[in-house]
N, C-alpha and C positions, 0 to 999 in steps of 0.2 A: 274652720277649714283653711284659712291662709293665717295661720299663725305664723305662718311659714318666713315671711318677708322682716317682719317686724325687727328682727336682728344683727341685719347680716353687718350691720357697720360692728357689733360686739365682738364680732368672732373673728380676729384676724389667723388666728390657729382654732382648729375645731376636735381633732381626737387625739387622744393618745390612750391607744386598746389596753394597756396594761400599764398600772406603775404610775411611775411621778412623773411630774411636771417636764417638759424636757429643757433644762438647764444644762452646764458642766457638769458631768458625773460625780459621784461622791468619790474617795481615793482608793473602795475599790473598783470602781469602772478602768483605775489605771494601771490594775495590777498586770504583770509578767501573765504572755499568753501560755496556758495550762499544756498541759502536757494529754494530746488528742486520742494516743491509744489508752490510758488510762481514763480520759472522757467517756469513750466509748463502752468499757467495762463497767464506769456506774450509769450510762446511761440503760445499758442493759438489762441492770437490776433494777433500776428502777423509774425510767422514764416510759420504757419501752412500750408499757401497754397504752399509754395516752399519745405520746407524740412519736413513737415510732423508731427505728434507727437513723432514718432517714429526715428527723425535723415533722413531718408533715403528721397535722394533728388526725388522730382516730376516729374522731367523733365531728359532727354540723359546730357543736360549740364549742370545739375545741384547738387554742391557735396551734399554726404550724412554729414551729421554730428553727429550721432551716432557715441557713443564711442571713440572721438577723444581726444586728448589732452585737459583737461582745458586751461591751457600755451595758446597751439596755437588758441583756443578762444576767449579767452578773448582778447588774440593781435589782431586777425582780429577783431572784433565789433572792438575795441579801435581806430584800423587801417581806419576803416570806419567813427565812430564819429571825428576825427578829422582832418581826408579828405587827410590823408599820402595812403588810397588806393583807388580806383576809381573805382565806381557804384552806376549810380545815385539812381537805386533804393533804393539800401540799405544804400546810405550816407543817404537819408531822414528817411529811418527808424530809424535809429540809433542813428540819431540826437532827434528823439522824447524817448528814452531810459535814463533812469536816470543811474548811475552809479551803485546802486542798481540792474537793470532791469539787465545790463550787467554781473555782475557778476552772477545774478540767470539762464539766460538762458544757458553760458557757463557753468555752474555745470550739468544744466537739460541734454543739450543734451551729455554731456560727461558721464553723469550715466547710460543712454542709451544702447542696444547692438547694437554691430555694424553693419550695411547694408552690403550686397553684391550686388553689380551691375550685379551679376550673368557671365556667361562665356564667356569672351571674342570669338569675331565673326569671328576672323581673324585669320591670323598664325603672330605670332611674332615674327621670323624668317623672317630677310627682304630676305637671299637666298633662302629658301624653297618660298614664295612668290612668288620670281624673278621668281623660275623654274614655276612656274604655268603659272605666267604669260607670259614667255616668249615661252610656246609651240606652237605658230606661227611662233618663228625666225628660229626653228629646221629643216626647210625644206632647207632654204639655209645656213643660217651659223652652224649648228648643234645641237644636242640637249646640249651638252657639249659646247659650243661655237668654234667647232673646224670643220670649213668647209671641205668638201670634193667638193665643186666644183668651177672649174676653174673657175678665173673672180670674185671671190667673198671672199668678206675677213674672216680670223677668231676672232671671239669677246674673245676669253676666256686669261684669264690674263692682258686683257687691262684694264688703270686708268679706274674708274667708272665715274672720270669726264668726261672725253672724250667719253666717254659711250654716257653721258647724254646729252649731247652739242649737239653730232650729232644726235641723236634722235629730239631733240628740234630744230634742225635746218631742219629736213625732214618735222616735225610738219610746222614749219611755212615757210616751202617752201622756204627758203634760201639755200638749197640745195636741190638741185633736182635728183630724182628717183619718178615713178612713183606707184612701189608695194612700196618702204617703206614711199610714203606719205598716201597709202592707208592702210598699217601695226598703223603709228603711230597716226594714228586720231581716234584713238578705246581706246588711251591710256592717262590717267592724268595722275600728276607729279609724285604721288608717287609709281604708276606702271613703270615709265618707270624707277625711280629712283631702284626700285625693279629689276628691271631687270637687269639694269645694275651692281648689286651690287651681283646678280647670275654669270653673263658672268666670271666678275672680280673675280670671288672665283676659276673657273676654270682652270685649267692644260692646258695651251696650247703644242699643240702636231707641230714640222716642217711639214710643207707643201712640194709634193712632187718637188725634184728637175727640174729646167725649162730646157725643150731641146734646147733654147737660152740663149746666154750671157756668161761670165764668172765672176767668185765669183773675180780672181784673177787681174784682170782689173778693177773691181767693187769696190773693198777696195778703192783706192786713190780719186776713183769718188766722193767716198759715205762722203769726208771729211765734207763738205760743211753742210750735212745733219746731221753729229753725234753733233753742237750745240744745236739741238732743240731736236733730236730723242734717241739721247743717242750714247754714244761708242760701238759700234757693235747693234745699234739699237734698245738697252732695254733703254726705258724715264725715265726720272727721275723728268716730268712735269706733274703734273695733266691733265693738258687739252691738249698734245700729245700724239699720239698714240707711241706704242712702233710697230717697223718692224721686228724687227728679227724670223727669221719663218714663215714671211706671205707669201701668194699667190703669185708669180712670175707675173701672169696676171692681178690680182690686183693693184699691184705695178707699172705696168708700163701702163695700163690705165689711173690709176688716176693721175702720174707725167706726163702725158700728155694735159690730161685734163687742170693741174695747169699752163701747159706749153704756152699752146694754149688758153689759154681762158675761156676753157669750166666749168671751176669751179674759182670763185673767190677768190685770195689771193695773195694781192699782194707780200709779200714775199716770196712765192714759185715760184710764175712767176718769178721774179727777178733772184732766186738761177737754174731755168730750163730754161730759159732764154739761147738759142743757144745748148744747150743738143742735141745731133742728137739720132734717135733712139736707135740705138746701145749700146750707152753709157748709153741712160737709162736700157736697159736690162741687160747689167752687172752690174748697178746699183741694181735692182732687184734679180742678181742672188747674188750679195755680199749678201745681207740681207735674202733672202732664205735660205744661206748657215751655216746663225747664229743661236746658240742654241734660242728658245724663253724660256721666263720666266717671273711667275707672275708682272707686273708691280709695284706691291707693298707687302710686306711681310707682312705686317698687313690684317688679314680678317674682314670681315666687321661683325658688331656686332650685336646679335640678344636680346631681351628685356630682357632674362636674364643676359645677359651678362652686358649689361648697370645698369641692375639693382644692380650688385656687389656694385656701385659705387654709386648709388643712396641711396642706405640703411643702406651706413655710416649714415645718417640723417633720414630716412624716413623708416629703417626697422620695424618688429616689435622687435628685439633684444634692439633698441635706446627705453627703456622707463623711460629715463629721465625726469620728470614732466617740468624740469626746460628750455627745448628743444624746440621750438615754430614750428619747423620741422612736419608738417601734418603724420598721416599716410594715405600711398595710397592705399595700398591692399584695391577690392571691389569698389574703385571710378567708375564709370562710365567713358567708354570709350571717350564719346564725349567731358567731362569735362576735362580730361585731357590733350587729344589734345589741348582743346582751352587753357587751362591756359600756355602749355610750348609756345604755339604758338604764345603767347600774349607778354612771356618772351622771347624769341628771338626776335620778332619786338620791341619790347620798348613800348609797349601797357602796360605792369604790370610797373609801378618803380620799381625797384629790382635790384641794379647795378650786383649785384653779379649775379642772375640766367639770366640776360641779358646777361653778356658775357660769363656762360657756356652752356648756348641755342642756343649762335649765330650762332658757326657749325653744328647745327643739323640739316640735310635735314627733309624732311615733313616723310620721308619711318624710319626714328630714332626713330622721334617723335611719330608715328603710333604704331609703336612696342613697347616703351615704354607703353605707353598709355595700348594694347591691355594686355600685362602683367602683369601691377598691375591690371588692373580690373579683371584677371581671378584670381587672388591668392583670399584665403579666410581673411578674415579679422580679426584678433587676437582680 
């Protein structure tokens, strides 16, 4: 659920919705600007039913092309007549395009004003999202992710992976509870990813002290545990949870559970493996006893914040003609999603926005997306 943070020193540029890298144009980015009314006559015949006369795309996944760069124009057709980028529809169009045609329609639709896709429908804010959506888990883990009742753990400061893991493992019933299989079949990936990216922004507060156990027995117990869980129980693993602070009765149900059978793993069975009660509970109370804290100092980032990064290339400050970098502001929400979605899977060629999309969960991608399409379009 915070896979979210893990990146953000990678990404000093984050999109570019269509096309290559954005570099100096190739030497047709620098050809003589086309000739606009003859633009307009092949834009007619054969733009007209997707993008319009007017630039602004037809359809949710479809971009506008009003007022966009010539540069990056003219690269994409180029990019399309020569089959360096992939769709079938528009490689055939493109292919019937004279070099002429191409450079008129890139003049027409960049003389254009630009479209707005109108206001984004979402929050783009993946925590403000989380909190919405996670106002079901508030009855037993809290609204803040910081439980008040015995037996039940607190979510707030935990990795957002380990958020998300266990969520996706209740989903598909590889771990069993039967209110959180009934909580998480209400929720797709990027809700739950939202949510976990809410929990892990939160403050976790200690858990009250257990009337069983001792902290001071519990240290030497807890050695075994501090490689995975961390030294004094704060992880330093995405997909573990951090203990320090947690539930006393939490803690010693569920190393029971691991103990006996009743939850699958085999390397905790191994390490609880002859543990007598006892020792689990001063197990328990050693890590009761620890301060908790954020799991990870970095907070997870909302579309403008991404956007810092993105708009070295794609702001409207960047208006470099020479720049092949789209602007986003006004795209269309559903276009966007799909294009970075395409560049994370390896759907677009694009070595470069392939691997700074690879880390991006679906709840980055969303936010980004939801943000450029609310900005107005310069």
């Amino acid at each position: 659920m915070k896979k979210l943070t893990l990146s953000l020193i990678l990404l000093p540029m984050l999109l570019t919705a269509c096309g290559k890298q954005p570099t100096p144009a190739a030497p047709e980015a620098t050809a003589p600007k086309g000739d606009l009314a003859a633009g307009k006559i092949v834009a007619e015949a054969k733009c007209f039913s997707c993008h319009g006369l007017d630039g602004k795309g037809t359809g949710p996944d479809i971009p506008n092309l009003g007022g966009q760069k010539e540069a990056y124009l003219l690269n994409a057709l180029n990019g399309y007549r020569t089959g360096t980028r992939q769709h079938a529809a528009l490689q055939q169009l493109s292919s019937e395009l004279t070099e002429a045609d191409v450079n008129n329609i890139a003049a027409y639709y960049a003389s254009q004003k630009p479209a707005s896709a109108g206001a984004a429908t979402g929050a783009a804010d993946t925590v403000v999202a989380g909190k919405a959506a996670a106002a079901a888990c508030g009855a037993c883990h809290g609204m803040d992710g910081n439980s008040k009742m015995p037996g039940t753990p607190s979510l707030a400061g935990q990795h957002p992976g380990f958020l998300l893991n266990a969520m996706q493992d209740y989903k598909d019933n590889s771990r069993k509870d039967a209110i959180m299989a009934v909580q998480v079949a209400k929720l797709d990936k990027v809700a739950m990813e939202n949510i976990a990216a809410y929990f892990a922004a939160q403050t976790p507060v200690a858990r009250d002290k257990p009337a069983a156990g001792s902290a001071t027995a519990g240290e030497p117990l807890s050695g075994k545990c501090g490689g995975c869980h961390g030294q004094q129980g704060h992880s330093a693993d995405e997909k573990t949870p951090s203990l320090a602070g947690q539930d006393a009765q939490y803690l010693v149900k569920t190393m029971k559970n691991y103990r006996d059978g009743g939850r699958a793993h085999a390397e905790m069975k191994a390490m609880l493996a002859g543990v007598k009660d006892p020792d689990l509970a001063n197990i328990a109370a050693f890590y009761v006893a620890q301060q908790p804290k954020q799991a990870l100092a970095t907070q997870p980032t909302a579309g403008q914040q991404w956007a810092e990064r993105c708009d070295k290339c794609h702001g409207a400050t960047n208006d470099n003609p020479a720049m092949v970098a789209p602007h986003l502001a006004g795209q269309p929400v559903a276009y966007l999603v799909k294009a970075l979605t395409d560049y994370r899977e390896g759907k677009r060629v694009q070595s470069a926005m392939h691997a700074m999309g690879a880390p991006l969960s679906d709840a980055d991608i969303q936010a980004i997306a939801e943000y450029y399409a609310g900005q107005p379009p310069k």
